[in-house]
C-alpha positions as CSV (number, residue, x, y, z in Angstrom):
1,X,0.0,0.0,0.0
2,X,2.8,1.9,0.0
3,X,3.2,2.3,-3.3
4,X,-0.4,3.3,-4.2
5,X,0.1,6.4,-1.1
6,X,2.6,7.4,-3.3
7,X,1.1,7.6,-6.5
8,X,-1.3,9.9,-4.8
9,X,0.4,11.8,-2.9
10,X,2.4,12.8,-6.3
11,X,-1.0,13.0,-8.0
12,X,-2.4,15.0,-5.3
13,X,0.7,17.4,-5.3
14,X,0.3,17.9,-8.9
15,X,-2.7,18.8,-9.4
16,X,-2.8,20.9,-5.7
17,X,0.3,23.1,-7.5
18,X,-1.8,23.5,-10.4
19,X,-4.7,24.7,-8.6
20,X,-3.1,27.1,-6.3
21,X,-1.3,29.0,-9.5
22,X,-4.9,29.6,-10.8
23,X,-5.7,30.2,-7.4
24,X,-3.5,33.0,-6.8
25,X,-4.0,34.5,-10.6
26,X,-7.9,34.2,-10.0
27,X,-7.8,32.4,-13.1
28,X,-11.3,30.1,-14.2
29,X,-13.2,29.6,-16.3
30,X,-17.2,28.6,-15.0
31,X,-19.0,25.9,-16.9
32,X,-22.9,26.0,-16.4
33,X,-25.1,27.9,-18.1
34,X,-27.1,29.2,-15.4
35,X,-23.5,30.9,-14.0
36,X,-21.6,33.8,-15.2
37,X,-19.6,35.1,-12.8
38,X,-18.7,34.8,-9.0
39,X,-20.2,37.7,-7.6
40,X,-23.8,36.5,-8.8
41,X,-25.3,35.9,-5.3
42,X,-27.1,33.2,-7.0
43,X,-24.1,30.9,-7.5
44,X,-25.1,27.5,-7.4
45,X,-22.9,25.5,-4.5
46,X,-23.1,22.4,-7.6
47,X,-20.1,24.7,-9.8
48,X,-17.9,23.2,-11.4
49,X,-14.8,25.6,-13.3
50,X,-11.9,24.9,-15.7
51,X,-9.9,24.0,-12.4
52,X,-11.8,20.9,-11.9
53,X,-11.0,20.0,-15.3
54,X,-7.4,20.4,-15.1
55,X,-7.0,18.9,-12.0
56,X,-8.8,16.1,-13.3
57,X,-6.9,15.5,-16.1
58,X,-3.4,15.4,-14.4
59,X,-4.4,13.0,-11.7
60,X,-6.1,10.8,-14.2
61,X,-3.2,11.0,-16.5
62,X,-0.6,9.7,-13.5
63,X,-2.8,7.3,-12.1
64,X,-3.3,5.1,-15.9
65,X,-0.2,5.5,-16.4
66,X,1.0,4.1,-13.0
67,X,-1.7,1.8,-12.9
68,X,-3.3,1.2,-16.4
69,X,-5.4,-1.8,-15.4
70,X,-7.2,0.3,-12.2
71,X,-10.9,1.7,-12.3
72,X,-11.6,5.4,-11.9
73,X,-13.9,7.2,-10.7
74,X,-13.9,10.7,-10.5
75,X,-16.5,13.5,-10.5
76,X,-15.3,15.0,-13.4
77,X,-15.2,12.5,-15.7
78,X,-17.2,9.7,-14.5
79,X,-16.6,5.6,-13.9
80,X,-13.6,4.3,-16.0
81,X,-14.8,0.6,-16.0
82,X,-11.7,-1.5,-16.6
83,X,-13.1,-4.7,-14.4
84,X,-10.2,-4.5,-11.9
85,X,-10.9,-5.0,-7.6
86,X,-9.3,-1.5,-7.3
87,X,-10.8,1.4,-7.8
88,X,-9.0,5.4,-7.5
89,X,-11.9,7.4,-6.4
90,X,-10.4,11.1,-7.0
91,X,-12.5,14.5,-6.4
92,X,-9.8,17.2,-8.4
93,X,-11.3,19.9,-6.2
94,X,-13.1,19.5,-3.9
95,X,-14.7,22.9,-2.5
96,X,-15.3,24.5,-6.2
97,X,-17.2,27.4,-4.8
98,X,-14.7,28.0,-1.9
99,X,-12.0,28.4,-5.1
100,X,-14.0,30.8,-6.9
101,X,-14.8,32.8,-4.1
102,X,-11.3,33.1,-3.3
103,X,-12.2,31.2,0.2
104,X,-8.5,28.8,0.5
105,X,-10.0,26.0,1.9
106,X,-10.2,23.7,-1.1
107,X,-8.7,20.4,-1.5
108,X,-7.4,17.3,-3.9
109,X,-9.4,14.4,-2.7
110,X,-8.0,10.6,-3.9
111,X,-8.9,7.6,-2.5
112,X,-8.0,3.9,-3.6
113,X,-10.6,1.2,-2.5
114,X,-10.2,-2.9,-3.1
115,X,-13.8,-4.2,-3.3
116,X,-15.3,-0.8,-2.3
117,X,-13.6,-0.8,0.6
118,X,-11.2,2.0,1.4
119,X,-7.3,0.7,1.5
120,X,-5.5,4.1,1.0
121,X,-6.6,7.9,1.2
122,X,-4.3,11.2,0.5
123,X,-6.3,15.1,0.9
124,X,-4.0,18.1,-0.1
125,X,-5.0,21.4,0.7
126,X,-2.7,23.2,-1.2
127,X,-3.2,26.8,0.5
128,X,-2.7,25.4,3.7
129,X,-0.1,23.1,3.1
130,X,-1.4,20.4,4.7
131,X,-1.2,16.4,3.1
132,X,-3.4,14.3,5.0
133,X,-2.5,10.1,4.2
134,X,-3.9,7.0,5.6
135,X,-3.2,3.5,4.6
136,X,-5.7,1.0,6.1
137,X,-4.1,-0.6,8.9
138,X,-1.9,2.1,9.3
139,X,-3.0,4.7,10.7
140,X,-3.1,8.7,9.2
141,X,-0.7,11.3,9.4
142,X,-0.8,15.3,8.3
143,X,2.2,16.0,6.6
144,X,4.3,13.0,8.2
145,X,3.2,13.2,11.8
146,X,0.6,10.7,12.8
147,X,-2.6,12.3,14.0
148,X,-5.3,11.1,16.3
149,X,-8.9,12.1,16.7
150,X,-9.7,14.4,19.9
151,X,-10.8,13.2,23.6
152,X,-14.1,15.1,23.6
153,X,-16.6,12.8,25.2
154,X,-19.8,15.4,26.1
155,X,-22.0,16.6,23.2
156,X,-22.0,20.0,25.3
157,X,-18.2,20.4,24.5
158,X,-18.4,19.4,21.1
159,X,-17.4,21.3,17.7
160,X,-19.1,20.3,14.7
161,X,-18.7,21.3,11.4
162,X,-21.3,20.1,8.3
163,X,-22.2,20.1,5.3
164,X,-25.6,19.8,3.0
165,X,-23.9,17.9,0.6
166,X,-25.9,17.3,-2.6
167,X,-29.4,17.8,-1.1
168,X,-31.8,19.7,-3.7
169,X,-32.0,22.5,-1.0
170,X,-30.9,23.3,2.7
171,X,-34.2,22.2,4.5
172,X,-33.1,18.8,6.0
173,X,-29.2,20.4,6.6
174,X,-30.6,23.5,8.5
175,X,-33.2,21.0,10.7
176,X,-30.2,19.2,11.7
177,X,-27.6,22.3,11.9
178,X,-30.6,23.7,14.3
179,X,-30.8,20.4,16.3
180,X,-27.2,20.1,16.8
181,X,-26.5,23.5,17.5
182,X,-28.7,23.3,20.8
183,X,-26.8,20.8,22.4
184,X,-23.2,21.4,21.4
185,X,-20.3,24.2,21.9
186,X,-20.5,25.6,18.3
187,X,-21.8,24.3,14.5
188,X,-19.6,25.1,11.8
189,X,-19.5,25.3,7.6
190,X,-16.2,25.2,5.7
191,X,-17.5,24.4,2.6
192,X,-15.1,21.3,1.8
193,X,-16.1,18.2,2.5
194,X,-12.8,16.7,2.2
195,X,-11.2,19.4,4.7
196,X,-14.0,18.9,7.1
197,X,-13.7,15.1,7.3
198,X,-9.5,15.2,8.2
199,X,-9.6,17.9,10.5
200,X,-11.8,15.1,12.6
201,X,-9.2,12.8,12.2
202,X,-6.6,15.7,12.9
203,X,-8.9,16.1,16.4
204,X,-9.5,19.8,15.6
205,X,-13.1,18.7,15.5
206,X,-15.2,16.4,17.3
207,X,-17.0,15.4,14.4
208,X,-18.8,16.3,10.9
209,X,-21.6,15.5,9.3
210,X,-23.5,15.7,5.8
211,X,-26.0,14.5,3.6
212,X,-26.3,13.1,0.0
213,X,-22.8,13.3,-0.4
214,X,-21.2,11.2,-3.1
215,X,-18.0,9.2,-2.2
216,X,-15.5,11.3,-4.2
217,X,-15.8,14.0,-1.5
218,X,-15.6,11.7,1.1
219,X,-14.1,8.2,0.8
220,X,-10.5,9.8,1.6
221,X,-11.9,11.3,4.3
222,X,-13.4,8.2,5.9
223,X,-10.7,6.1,5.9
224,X,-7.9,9.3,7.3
225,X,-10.7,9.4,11.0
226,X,-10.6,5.7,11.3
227,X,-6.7,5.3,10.9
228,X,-6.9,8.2,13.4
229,X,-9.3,6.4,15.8
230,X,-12.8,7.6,14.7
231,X,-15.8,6.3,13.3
232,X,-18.0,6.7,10.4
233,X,-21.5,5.8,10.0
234,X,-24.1,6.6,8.2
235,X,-27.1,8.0,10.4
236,X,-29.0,4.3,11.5
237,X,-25.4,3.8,13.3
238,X,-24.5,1.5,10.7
239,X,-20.7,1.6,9.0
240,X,-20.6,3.7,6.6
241,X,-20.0,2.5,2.8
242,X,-19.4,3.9,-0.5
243,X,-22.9,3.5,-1.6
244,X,-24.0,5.6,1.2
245,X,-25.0,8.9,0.7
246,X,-25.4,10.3,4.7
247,X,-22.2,10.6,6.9
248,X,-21.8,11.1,10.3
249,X,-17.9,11.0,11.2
250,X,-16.9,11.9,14.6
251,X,-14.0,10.7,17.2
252,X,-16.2,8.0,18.3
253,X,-16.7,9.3,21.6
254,X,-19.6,11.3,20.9
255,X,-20.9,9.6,17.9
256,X,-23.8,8.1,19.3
257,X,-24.8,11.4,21.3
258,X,-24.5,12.9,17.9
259,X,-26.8,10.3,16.0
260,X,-29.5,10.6,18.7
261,X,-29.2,14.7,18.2
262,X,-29.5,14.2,14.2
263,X,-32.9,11.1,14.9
264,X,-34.3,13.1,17.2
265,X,-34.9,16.0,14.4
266,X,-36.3,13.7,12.1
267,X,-33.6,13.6,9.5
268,X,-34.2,9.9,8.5
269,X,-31.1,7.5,8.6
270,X,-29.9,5.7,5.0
271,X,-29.1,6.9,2.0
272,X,-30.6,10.2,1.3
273,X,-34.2,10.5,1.2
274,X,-35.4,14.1,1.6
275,X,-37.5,14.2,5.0
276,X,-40.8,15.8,5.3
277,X,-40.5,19.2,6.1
278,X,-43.0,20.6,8.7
C-alpha cells in the first residue's frame, strides 16, 4: 500500500500546484449555463470551473499511467470501467465554490478502495499546506506526523462542522444544523467536505456530518478518522459505505450522542431521502 500512497500523494501534489497558480491569478473559467460570474449571489454550490477539469486531467493522466489496469472514478469524468478489484476514487477539487470565491479551503481528494472498501486515502490542501495520508491498517498522518482524533466525550463540548452535501436544498441540513447547535459548543461550515472530514481525524473537530454526499468528496476522508481512531457511520449507526450517501464522522466518543441529536430531528437514517419538512 505503500506504493499506491505514493502515486497519490504525487498525483495529489500535482494537481494541488496547479490549482493554487490559478488560485493566486484568480484564473477560471465557469462551466454551467445558469452561472456567469462569481459575484452572482445566485451561484449555485453544484459549480464546477476549468480547475476541476485540469485537475482532473493530471491525476487521471498519472494514475493510468501508474496503474493502467485500475478503475476510476472521478466527479469529473465519470466511472472508467476497466473490471479490476481496485478502484482510484479522486475529487480534483473538492470545494469548487470556496475556489471561486477566493475562500482557500479547497482540497485534492484521492482515494484507492479494493472491493469498495477503502485501502489508501491522501487530501491536499494546497493553500494550507497540509497532506493528509492514511493507509488502512496504518493509521493517518498530516504531513508526516501521525494524528489522532480528539478526547471530547460530552456533546456539550463538542465542535461540529457540516455540510448539505448534494441535497436539492438546505431544508433537511438546517433542521439538523438547528438540532445540533442546541446541544453542542458551536456548529460550523467550511465548505469542503474533504477538509471537514480530516480535521476530525486531525482532532480539531469532534466530528462532521452531511448529507447526500457522493463518495468522491468523502471516501479519503473516511478512511484518514478511522486510521486516526474515529468512526463513520451513516445515520442508523450502521458503517458507513461507498454507496451511502449520509455521513456522520466523529471521534467516536460522541458519535452516538450525535446520531441521537440528528434522529431526534427527524432527519431519517440511509441513504438520502429528503424528510418531510413541517
Amino acid at each position: 500500500m505503500h506504493y499506491f500512497a505514493d502515486i497519490a500523494v504525487e498525483a495529489a501534489t500535482l494537481a494541488g500546484k496547479q490549482l493554487l497558480g490559478n488560485f493566486r491569478q484568480h484564473h477560471a473559467s465557469i462551466y454551467g449555463a445558469d452561472v456567469f460570474s462569481v459575484s452572482n449571489r445566485s451561484l449555485s454550490k453544484e459549480v464546477t470551473s476549468s480547475n476541476d477539469h485540469e485537475a482532473d486531467k493530471i491525476i487521471i493522466d498519472l494514475i493510468t499511467d501508474r496503474c493502467p489496469d485500475h478503475d476510476l472514478l472521478t466527479e469529473e469524468t465519470g466511472h472508467i470501467d476497466n473490471g479490476s478489484p481496485y478502484k482510484w476514487i479522486i475529487d480534483p477539487l473538492d470545494g469548487s465554490s470556496n475556489f471561486l470565491n477566493h475562500n482557500p479551503f479547497f482540497a485534492v481528494s484521492i482515494c484507492l478502495a479494493y472491493e469498495d472498501v477503502p485501502i489508501t486515502g491522501v487530501i491536499f490542501a494546497p493553500f494550507i499546506e497540509e497532506m493528509a495520508v492514511a493507509r488502512k491498517g496504518q493509521g493517518c498522518t498530516i504531513n508526516g506526523r501521525p494524528v489522532r482524533v480528539s478526547e471530547t466525550t460530552e456533546l456539550g463540548r463538542t465542535y461540529i462542522v457540516g455540510c448539505p452535501g448534494g441535497d436539492p436544498d438546505n431544508r433537511r441540513f438546517a433542521r439538523m444544523e438547528y438540532a445540533l447547535h442546541q446541544k453542542n459548543k458551536d456548529f460550523r461550515k467550511i465548505g469542503s467536505a474533504a477538509v471537514e472530514a480530516y480535521m476530525v481525524a486531525a482532532g480539531r473537530v469532534d466530528a462532521f456530518t452531511t448529507l447526500n454526499i457522493s463518495p468522491w468528496d468523502v471516501a479519503a476522508g473516511a478512511l484518514c478518522t478511522e486510521e486516526a481512531g474515529g468512526r463513520v457511520s451513516d445515520f442508523n449507526g450502521d458503517p458507513w459505505q461507498l454507496d451511502k450517501t449520509d455521513m456522520l464522522v466523529s471521534n467516536g466518543l460522541v458519535h452516538d450522542a450525535v446520531l441521537e441529536e440528528i434522529q431526534r430531528a427527524g432527519i431519517p437514517g440511509g441513504v438520502g431521502a429528503l424528510a418531510p419538512v413541517d
